[in-house]
C-alpha positions as CSV (number, residue, x, y, z in Angstrom):
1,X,66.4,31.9,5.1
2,X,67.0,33.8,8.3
3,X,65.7,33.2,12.1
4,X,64.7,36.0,14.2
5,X,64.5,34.4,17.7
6,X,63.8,37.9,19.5
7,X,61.2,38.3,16.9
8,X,59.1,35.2,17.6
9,X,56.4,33.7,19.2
10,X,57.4,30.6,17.5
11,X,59.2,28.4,15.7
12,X,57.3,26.8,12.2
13,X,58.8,23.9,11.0
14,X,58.2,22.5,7.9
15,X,58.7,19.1,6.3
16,X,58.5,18.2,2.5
17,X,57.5,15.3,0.5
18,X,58.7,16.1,-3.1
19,X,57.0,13.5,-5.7
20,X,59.8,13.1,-8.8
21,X,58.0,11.2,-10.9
22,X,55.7,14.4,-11.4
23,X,57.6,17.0,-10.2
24,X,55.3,18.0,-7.6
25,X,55.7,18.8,-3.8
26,X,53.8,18.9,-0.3
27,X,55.1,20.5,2.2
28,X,53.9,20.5,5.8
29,X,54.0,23.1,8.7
30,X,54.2,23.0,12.4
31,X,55.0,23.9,15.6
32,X,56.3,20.2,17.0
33,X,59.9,19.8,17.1
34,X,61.9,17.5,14.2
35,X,60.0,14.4,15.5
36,X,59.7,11.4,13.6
37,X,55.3,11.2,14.5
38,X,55.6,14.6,12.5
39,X,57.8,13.4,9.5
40,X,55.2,10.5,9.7
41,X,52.3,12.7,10.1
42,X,53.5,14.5,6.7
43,X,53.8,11.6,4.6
44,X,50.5,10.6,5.9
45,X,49.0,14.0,5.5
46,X,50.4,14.1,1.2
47,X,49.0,10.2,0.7
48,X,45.5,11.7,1.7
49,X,45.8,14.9,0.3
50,X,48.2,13.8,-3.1
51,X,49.2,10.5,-3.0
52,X,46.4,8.5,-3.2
53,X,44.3,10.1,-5.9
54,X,47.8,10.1,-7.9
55,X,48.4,6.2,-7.0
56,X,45.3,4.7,-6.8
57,X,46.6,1.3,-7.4
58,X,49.8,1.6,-5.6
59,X,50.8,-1.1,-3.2
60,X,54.5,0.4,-2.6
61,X,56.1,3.8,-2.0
62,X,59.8,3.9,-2.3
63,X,60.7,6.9,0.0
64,X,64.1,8.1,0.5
65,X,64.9,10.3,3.4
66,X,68.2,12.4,4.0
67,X,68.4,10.5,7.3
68,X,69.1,12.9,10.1
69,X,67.3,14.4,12.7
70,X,63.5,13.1,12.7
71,X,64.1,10.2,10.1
72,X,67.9,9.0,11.1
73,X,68.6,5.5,10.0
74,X,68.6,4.6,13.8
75,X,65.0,6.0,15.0
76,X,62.9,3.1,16.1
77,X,60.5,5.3,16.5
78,X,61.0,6.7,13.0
79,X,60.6,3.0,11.7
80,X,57.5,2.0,13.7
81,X,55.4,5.3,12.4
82,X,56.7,4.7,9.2
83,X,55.6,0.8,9.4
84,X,52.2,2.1,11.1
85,X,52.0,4.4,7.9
86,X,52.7,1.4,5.8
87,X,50.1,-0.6,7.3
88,X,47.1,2.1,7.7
89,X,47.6,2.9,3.8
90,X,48.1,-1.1,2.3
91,X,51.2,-0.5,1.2
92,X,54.2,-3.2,1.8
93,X,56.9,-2.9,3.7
94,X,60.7,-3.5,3.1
């Protein structure tokens, strides 16, 4: 809730993947900036640890993002992790 700059060593960020169908969340920590590799590297990090026992036969993830800062409408970076995402785990793309 609050940041103690003077306090820190560092800065956590996290980065959530709530599930809605089953009310269930992932969250990631680290210490890289609000980068789209790291938004990425979450979603990749639930499908292995969540997603993928939960979806075995899925071929399609709808994923909605707030888009701003790390996954802004406008990131081509954003857009060729998430396609590289797409392609690693089988799953179409749109």
């Amino acid at each position: 809730m609050h940041d103690f700059p003077q306090d820190a060593t560092g800065k956590a960020i996290p980065y959530g993947i709530y599930d809605m169908g089953r009310n269930e969340a992932w969250v990631s920590v680290g210490c890289d900036h609000d980068t789209p590799a790291f938004a990425v590297a979450s979603l990749r990090r639930w499908w292995e640890g969540m997603g993928k026992s939960r979806y075995p036969e899925a071929r399609e993830l709808f994923i909605t993002a707030d888009a701003g800062g790390s996954n802004g409408h406008r990131s081509r970076t954003w857009k060729h992790e998430l396609q590289r995402f797409a392609d690693e785990a089988g799953c179409a793309s749109t």
